[in-house]
C-alpha positions as CSV (number, residue, x, y, z in Angstrom):
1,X,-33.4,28.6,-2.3
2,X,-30.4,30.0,-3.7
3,X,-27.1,28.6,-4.4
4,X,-23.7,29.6,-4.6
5,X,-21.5,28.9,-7.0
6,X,-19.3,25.9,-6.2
7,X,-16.1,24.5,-7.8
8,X,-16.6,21.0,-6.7
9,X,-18.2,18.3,-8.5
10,X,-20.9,17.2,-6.0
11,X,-21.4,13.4,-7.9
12,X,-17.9,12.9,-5.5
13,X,-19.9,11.7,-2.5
14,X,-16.9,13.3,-0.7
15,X,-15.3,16.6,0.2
16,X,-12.0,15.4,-0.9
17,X,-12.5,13.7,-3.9
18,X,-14.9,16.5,-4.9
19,X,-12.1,19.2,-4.5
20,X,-9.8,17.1,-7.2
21,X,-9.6,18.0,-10.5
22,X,-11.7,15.3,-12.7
23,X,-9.0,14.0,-14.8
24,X,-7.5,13.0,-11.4
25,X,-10.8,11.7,-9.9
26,X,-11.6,9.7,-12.4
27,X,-9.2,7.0,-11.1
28,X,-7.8,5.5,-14.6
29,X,-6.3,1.6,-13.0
30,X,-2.6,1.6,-12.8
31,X,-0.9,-0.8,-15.2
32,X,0.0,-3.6,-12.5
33,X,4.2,-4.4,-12.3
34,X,4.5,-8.6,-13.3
35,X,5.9,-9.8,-10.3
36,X,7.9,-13.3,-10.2
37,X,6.8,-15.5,-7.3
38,X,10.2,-16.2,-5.2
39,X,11.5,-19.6,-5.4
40,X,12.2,-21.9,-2.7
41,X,16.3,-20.7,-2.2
42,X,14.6,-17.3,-1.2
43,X,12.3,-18.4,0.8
44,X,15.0,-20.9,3.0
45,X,17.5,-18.0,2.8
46,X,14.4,-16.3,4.7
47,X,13.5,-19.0,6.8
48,X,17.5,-19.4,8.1
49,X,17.8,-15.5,8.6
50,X,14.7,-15.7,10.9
51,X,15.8,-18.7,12.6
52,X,19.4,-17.7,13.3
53,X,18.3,-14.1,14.5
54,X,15.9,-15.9,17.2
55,X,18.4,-18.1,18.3
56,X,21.0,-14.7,18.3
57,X,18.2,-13.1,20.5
58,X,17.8,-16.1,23.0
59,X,21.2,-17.2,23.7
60,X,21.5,-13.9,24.5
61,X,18.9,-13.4,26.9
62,X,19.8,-16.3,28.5
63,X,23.6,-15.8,28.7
């Protein structure tokens, strides 16, 4: 059986990650972003914003 010369790396298990260079496939993790949990004032200033758009929306559907 003869081959043809290929340019992909066939240990991919896919036809896109086989057509990426390796030092892209080889998926070095991201350094994760600390994130700060938000504390209760930004999650009532949600709560409020949500409440006064659905009561916006209703008294306006039933004016």
């Amino acid at each position: 059986m003869r081959r043809s010369l290929v340019l992909t790396d066939e240990q991919a298990r896919h036809p896109f990650l086989a057509s990426l260079p390796p030092h892209i496939r080889r998926g070095d993790s991201a350094v994760p972003v600390p994130r700060t949990r938000p504390g209760w004032m930004q999650n009532l200033r949600e709560f409020l914003m949500a409440y006064c758009a659905c009561f916006i929306a209703v008294s306006l559907y039933i004016a």
